[in-house]
PLY file of the C-alpha trace (Angstrom):
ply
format ascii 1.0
element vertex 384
property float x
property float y
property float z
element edge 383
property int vertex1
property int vertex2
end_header
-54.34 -108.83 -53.27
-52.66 -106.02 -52.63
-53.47 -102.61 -54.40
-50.25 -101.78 -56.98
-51.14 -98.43 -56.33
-49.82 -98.07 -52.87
-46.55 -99.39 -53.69
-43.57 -98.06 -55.86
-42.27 -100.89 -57.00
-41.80 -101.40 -60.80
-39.33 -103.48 -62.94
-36.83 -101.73 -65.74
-37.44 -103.98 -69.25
-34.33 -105.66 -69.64
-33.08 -107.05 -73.08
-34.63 -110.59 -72.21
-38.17 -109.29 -71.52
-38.28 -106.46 -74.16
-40.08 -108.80 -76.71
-43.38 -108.31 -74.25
-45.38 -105.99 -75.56
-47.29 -103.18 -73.01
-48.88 -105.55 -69.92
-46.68 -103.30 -67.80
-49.42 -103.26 -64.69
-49.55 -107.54 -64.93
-45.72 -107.71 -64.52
-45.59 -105.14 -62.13
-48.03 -107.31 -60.13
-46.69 -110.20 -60.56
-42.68 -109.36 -59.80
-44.12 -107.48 -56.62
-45.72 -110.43 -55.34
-42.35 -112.34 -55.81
-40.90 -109.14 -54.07
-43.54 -109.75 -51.05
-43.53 -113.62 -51.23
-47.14 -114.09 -51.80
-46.65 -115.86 -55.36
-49.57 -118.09 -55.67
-49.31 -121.53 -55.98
-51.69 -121.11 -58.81
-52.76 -118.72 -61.36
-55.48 -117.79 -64.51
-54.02 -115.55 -66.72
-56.96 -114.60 -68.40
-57.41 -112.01 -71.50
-57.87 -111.92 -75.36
-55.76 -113.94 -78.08
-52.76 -112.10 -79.19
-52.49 -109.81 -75.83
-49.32 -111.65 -74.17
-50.68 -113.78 -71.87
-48.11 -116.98 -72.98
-45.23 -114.62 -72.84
-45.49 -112.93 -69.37
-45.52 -116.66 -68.41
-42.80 -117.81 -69.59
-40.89 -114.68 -68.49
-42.17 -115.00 -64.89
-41.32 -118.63 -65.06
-38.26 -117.90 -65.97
-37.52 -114.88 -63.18
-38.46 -118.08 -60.89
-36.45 -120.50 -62.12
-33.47 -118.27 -62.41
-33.58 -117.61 -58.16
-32.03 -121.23 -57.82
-29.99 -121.47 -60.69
-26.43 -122.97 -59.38
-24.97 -123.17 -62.86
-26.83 -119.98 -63.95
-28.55 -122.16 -67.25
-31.64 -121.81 -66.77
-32.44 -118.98 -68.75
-30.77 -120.54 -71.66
-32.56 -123.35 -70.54
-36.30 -122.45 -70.31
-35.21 -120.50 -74.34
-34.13 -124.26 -75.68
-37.27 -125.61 -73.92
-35.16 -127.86 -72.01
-35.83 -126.98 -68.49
-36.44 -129.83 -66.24
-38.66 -127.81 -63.71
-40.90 -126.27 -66.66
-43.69 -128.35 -67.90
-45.88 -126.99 -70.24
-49.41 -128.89 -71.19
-51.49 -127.88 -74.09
-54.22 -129.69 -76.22
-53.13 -131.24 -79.23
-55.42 -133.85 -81.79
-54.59 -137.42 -81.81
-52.99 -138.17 -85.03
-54.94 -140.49 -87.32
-54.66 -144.12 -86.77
-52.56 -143.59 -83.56
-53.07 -146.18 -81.04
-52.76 -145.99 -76.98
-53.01 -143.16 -75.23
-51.17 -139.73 -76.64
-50.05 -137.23 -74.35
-48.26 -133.40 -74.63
-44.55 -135.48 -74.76
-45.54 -136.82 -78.21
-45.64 -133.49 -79.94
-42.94 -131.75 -77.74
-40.51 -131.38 -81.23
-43.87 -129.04 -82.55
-44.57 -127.20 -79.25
-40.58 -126.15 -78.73
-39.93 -125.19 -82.69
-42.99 -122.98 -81.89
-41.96 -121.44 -78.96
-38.94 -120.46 -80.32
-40.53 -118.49 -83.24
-42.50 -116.58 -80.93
-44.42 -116.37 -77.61
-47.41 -114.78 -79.52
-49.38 -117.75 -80.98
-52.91 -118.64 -81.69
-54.70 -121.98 -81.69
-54.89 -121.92 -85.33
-51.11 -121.46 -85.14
-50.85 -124.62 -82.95
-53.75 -126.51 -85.23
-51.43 -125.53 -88.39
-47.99 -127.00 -86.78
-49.85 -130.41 -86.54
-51.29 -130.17 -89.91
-55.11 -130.13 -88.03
-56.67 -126.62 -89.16
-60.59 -128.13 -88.71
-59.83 -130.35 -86.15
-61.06 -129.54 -82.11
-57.93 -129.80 -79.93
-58.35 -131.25 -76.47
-56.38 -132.09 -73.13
-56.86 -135.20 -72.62
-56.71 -137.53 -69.18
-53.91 -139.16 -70.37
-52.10 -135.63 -70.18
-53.62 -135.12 -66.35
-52.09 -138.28 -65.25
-48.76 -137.43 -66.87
-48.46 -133.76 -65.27
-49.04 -135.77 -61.58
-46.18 -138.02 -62.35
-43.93 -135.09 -63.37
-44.63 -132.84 -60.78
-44.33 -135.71 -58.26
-40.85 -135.73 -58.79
-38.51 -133.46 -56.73
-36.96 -129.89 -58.26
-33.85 -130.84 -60.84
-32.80 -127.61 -58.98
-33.55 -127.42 -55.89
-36.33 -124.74 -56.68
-39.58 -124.82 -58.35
-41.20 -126.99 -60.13
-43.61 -124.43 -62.73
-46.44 -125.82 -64.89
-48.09 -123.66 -67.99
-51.59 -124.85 -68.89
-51.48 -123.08 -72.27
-55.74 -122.74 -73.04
-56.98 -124.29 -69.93
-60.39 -124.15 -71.31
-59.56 -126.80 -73.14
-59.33 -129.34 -70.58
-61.86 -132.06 -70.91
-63.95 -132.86 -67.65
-62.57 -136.36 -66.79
-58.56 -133.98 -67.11
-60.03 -131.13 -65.25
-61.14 -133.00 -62.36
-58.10 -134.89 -62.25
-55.61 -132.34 -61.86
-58.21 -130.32 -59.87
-56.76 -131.98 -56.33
-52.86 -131.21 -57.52
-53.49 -127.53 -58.40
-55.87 -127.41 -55.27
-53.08 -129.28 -52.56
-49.80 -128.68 -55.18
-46.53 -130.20 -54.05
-44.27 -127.61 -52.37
-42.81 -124.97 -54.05
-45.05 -126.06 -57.37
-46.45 -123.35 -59.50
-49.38 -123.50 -61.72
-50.25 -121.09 -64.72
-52.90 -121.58 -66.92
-53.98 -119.25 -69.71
-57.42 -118.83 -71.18
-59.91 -116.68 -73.13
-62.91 -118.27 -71.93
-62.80 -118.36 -68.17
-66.47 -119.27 -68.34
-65.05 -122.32 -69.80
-63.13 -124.03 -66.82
-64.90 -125.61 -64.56
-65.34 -123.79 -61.34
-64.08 -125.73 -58.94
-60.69 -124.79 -60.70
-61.31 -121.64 -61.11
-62.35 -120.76 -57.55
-58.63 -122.24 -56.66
-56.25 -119.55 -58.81
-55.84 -116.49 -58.60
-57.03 -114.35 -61.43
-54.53 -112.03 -63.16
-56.58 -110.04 -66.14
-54.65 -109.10 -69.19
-56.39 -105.94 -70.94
-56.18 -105.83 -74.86
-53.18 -103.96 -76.05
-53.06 -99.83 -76.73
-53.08 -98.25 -79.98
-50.59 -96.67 -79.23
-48.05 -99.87 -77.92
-49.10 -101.70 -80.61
-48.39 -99.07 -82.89
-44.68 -98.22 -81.04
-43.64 -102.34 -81.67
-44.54 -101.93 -85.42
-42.66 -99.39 -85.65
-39.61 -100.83 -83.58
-39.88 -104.67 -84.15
-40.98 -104.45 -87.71
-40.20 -101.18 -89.53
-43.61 -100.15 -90.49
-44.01 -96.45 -91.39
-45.77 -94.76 -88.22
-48.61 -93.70 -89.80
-49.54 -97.16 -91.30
-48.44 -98.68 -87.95
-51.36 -96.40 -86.15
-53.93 -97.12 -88.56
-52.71 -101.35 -88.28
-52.89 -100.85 -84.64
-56.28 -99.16 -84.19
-57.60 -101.77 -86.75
-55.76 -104.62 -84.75
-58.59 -104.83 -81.38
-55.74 -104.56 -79.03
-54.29 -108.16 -80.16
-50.15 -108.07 -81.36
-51.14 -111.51 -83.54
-54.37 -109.45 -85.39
-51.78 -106.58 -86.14
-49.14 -108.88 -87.63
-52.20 -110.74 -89.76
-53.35 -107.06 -91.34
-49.65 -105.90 -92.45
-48.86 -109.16 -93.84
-52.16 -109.17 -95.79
-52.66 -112.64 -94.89
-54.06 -114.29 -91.84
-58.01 -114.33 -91.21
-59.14 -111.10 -90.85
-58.56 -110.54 -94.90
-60.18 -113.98 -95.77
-62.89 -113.24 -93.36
-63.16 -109.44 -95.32
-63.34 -111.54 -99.24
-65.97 -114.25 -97.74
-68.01 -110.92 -96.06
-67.76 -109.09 -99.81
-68.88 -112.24 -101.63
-72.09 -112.64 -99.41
-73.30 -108.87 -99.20
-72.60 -108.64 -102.65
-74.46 -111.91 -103.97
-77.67 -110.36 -101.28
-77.52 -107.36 -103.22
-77.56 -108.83 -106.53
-80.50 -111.20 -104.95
-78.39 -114.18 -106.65
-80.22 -117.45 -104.40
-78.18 -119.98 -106.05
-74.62 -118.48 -105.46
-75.67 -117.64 -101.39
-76.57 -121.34 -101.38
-72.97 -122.15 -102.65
-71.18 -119.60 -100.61
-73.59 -121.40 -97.67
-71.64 -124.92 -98.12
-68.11 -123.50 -98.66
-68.67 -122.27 -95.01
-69.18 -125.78 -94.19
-65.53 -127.15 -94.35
-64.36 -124.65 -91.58
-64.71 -126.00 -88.39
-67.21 -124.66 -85.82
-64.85 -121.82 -83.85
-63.43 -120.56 -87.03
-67.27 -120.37 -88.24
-68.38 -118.26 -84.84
-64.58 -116.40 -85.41
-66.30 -115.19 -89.02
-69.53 -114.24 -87.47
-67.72 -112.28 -84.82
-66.24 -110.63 -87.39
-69.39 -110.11 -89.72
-70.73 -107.80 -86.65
-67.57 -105.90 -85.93
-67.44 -105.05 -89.98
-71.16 -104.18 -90.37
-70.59 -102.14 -86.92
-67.84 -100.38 -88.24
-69.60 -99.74 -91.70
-72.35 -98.11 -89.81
-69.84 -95.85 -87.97
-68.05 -95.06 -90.99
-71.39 -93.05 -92.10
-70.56 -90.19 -89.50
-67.37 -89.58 -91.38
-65.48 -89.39 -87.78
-62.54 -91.23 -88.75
-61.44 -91.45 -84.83
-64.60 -93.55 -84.50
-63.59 -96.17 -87.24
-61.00 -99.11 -86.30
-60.64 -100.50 -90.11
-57.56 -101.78 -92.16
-57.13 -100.10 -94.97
-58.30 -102.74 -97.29
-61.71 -102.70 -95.13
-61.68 -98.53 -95.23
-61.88 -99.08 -99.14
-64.45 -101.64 -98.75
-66.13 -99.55 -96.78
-66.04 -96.09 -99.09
-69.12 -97.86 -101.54
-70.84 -100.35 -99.16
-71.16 -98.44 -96.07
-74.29 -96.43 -97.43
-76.14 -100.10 -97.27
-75.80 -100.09 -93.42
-77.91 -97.82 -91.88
-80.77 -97.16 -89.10
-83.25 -99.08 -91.10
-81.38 -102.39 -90.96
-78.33 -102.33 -88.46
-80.27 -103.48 -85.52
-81.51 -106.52 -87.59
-78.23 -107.56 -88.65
-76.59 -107.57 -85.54
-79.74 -110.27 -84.44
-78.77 -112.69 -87.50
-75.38 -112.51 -87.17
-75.72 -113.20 -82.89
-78.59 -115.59 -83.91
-76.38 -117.69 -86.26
-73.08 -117.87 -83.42
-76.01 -118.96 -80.62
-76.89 -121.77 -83.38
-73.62 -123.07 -84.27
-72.83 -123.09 -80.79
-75.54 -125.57 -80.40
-74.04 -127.77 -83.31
-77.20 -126.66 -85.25
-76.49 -127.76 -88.92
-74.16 -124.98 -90.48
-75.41 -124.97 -93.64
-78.86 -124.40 -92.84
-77.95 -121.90 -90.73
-75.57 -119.96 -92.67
-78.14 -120.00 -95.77
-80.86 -118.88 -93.88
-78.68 -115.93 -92.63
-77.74 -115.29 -96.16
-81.19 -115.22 -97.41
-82.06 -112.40 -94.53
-79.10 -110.51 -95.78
-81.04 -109.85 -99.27
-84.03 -108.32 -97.45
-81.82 -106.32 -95.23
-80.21 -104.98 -98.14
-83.39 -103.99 -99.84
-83.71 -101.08 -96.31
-82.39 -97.62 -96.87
0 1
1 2
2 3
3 4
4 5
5 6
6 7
7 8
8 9
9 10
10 11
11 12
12 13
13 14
14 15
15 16
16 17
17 18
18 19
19 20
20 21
21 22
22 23
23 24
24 25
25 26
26 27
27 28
28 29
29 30
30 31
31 32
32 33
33 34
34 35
35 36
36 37
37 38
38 39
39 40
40 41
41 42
42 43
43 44
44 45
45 46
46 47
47 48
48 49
49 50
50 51
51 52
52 53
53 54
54 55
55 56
56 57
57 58
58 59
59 60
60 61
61 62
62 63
63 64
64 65
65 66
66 67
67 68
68 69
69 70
70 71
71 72
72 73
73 74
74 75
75 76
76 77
77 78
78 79
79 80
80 81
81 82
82 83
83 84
84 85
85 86
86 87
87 88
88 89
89 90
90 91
91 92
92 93
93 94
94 95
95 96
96 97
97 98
98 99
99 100
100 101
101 102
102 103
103 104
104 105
105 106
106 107
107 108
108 109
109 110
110 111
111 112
112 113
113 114
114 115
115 116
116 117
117 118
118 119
119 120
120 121
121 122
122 123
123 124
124 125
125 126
126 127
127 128
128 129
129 130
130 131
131 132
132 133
133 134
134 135
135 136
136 137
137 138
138 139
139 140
140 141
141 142
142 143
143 144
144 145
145 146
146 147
147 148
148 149
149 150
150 151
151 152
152 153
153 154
154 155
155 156
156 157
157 158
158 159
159 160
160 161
161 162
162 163
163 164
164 165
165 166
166 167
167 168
168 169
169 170
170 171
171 172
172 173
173 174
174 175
175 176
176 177
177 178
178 179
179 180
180 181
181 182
182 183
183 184
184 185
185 186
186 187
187 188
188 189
189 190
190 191
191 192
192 193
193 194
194 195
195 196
196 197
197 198
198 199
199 200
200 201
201 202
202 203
203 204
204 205
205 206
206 207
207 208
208 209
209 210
210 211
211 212
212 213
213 214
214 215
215 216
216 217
217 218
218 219
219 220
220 221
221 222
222 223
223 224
224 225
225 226
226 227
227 228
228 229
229 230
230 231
231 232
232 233
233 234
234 235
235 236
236 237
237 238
238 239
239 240
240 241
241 242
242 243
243 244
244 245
245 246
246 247
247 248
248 249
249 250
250 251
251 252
252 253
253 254
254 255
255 256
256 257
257 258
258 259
259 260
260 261
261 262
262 263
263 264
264 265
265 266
266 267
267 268
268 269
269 270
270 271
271 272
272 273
273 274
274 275
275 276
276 277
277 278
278 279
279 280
280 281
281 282
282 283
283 284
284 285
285 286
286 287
287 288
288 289
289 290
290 291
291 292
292 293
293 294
294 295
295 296
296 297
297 298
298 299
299 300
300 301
301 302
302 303
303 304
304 305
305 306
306 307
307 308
308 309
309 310
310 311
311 312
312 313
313 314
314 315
315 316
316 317
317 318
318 319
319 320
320 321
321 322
322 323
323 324
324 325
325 326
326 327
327 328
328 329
329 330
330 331
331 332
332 333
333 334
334 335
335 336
336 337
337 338
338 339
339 340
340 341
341 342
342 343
343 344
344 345
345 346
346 347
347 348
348 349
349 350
350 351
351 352
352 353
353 354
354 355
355 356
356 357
357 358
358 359
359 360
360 361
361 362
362 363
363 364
364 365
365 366
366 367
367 368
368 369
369 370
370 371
371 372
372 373
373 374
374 375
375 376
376 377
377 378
378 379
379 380
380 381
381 382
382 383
């Protein structure tokens, strides 16, 4: 790869790539190895949710596209999601009492109508347009088998042919091995893209065969500039949205709409430190079970979040405000509980909280282990 820093290439935003957000350095790389012709026949974009990773790829697939373009459509084509030489694959959940085999084409309708809303999506996003919030989305071998049929087929254009594995990690073996050969010997002029947050997650043999292009999270401050410019928040709030957002675009739209996870997350946090306090056995054991209808990420999503609050409670105790990345809903949480969290105790929380995501990870059963976490919270408490 060559080192960006020796070259002085750069691309100007344009209108039709202005909706990205920061990831200047990725599209620099990537338009200069177009520049260079070294664009690889296959790629891991690989970086948090909510950073951009689905948008660069649609933008570079559509710089691509556009280089054989006779009728010059395909932009217009790739925004209608009706690009022959674009494929997109993604997991999806077999709808109940479906029969035969169910593949990316049957929810195409879903995917497009979402694309068009925005190229910053989550899986719960996805999991909500098919009405399956606790349900675990997969890519299926039926879907492997279909991409080696489409990208069989000769360019519509003459060009490339340009497929977007959106959360390749989610690939079942008997898919991932079955496409491994096609992204390993692609057809010519075939591109592959595939997205991910857990790398780990692909199996290696895959992963040895792309080349990895690492998305950092998002600046404060270009997080806080697109509030501003994309949806009118006042600057101030914007900065204090944006240091609270982790460097994701999707957690910053979820905190100034007041919805989203990261406020549910902050109630169902409240409810449990504040039945440990009052030592109340019988409520933990009910808050315990109502953790039970989420599925298992969304479970390990809240525990993630359980250390980043008590983290930033303990922080908030130096009265640095620079050091503190809280909404302001949390910061007023945080003004009477943050006394609770100290040196006595912050070291043990952070092992129940990991303790509980290694558990669930192994399918241990949630209730148990969310009760028995709970119950540790009252003696943790009890330390000041």
């Amino acid at each position: 790869m060559a080192n960006l820093s020796e070259h002085s290439y750069t691309i100007n935003l344009e209108p039709s790539i202005s909706h990205i957000i920061g990831q200047q350095d990725v599209l620099n790389r990537l338009f200069l190895l177009d520049k260079e012709e070294r664009v690889p026949h296959a790629m891991l974009f690989v970086g948090a949710q909510g950073v951009g990773k689905m948008a660069v790829a649609i933008e570079f697939a559509k710089h691509m596209l556009k280089k054989y373009d006779p009728n010059g459509n395909a932009e217009a084509m790739v925004e209608r999601g009706s690009h022959p030489d674009l494929i997109y694959s993604f997991p999806f959940v077999k709808p109940t009492g479906s029969n035969g085999e169910i593949i990316c084409d049957d929810f195409k309708t879903e995917w497009i109508e979402m694309l068009q809303d925005s190229h910053y999506f989550s899986n719960d996003d996805w999991l909500r347009r098919l009405s399956a919030d606790n349900k675990q989305a997969i890519t299926n071998v039926a879907e492997s088998n279909s991409l080696i049929k489409k990208l069989s087929l000769k360019s519509s254009q003459g060009g490339y042919k340009i497929c977007i594995i959106w959360q390749a990690e989610k690939m079942n073996t008997e898919c991932a091995n079955k496409l491994l050969k096609i992204i390993e010997e692609p057809p010519t002029q075939t591109i592959f893209i595939l997205t991910t947050e857990h790398p780990e997650l692909i199996l290696e043999t895959i992963r040895s065969r792309t080349q990895v292009i690492d998305f950092k999270s998002l600046s404060a401050e270009e997080i806080a500039q697109s509030l501003v410019e994309k949806r009118h928040v006042d600057s101030e709030m914007a900065m204090k949205v944006a240091r609270a957002s982790s460097g994701s675009w999707l957690q910053a739209l979820n905190i100034i709409s007041g919805e989203g996870e990261r406020q549910e997350f902050l109630s169902v946090f409240q409810m449990l430190m504040r039945h440990g306090y009052q030592k109340k056995v019988l409520e933990l054991k009910q808050w315990s079970s109502s953790i039970t209808s989420w599925g298992r990420e969304k479970q390990k999503r809240f525990l993630d979040y359980c250390l980043m609050i008590t983290r930033e409670n303990f922080m908030y105790n130096f009265h640095t405000p620079e050091l503190c990345y809280m909404t302001p809903n949390e910061e007023e949480f945080a003004t009477k509980f943050s006394p609770f969290i100290n040196e006595q105790n912050i070291l043990d929380f952070n092992t129940i909280y990991n303790t509980a995501i290694r558990d669930i990870s192994r399918n241990a059963n949630a209730n148990i282990v969310f009760y028995d976490m709970a119950l540790k919270v009252i003696i943790l408490l009890q330390r000041r």
